[in-house]
C-alpha positions, 0 to 999 in steps of 0.5 A: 472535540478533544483528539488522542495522541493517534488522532494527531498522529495520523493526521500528522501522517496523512497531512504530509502525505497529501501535501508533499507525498502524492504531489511527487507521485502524480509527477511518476504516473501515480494516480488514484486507483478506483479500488479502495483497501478493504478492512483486515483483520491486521486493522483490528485486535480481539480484546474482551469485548470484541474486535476493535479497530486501530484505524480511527475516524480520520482513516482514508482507503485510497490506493494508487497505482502507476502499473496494474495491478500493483496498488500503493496503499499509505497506512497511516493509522498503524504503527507506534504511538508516540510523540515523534511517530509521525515521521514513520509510516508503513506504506502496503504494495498491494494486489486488489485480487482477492484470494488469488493463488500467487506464485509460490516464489512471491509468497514471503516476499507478498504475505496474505492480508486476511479481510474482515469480511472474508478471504485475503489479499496478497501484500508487502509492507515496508516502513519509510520515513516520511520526513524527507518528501523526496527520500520517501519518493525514492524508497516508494518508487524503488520498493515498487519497482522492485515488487512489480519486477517480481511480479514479472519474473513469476509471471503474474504480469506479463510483458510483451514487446513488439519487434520493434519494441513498440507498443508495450502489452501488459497482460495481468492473471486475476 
């Protein structure tokens, strides 16, 4: 069975995820999350004879979290189809409530996924290079951080401590 140049590419993608990317992850509490991505309406364009998709064959959906509800989802189908594309790969920071009302203050720094089947999911796309594991790590965990702060901030994700500091409770608002 003969593969075409986006085949390639996303095994490419996902061969150096698998093996280099998510070994780091599981190190810094990264773990496969039970909720899998659901298809967009941004992994498919209308041509004449219907919605086709991006995604191919070889597309997986897993997503992964250290911090509900915050999934970290790899797009390897999406993106540039060219001989050195499988450097880059577009990774989504994802909320698994559909249609969820979120802050007004997130809304731009999460833009609405609009589902194939109906409604949305709130998301953050960024695109790292994925040639350097650890480079990579370093973007992931930071662009992470960074969103699930926000997410503090606004108060979709609450953050108590006891006096002691003790016995930290994470309270989410699906």
């Amino acid at each position: 069975m003969e593969l075409n140049l986006r085949e390639r590419i996303e095994l490419m993608r996902q061969g150096i995820i698998q093996r280099a990317l998510i070994p780091l992850l599981e190190e810094r509490g990264f773990f496969p999350s039970f909720w899998k991505r659901p298809v967009s309406l941004e992994d498919m364009e209308l041509r004449e004879d219907g919605w086709m998709p991006f995604y191919t064959r070889y597309t997986t959906w897993e997503t992964y979290v250290r911090e509900e509800p915050l999934n970290l989802y790899f797009n390897t189908f999406y993106g540039d189809v060219h001989e050195k594309a499988y450097r880059y790969c577009f990774v989504e920071y994802l909320l698994s409530w559909p249609n969820y009302e979120l802050n007004k203050r997130l809304v731009g720094l999460f833009t609405r996924l609009n589902l194939r089947s109906g409604g949305y999911i709130w998301k953050c796309k960024r695109m790292v290079d994925i040639t350097s594991p650890d480079s990579a790590l370093m973007d992931i965990e930071k662009n992470y951080d960074e969103l699930l702060l926000a997410l503090m901030d606004a108060g979709v994700v609450d953050t108590n401590a006891s006096a002691e500091g003790v016995g930290r409770q994470r309270r989410h608002r699906p």
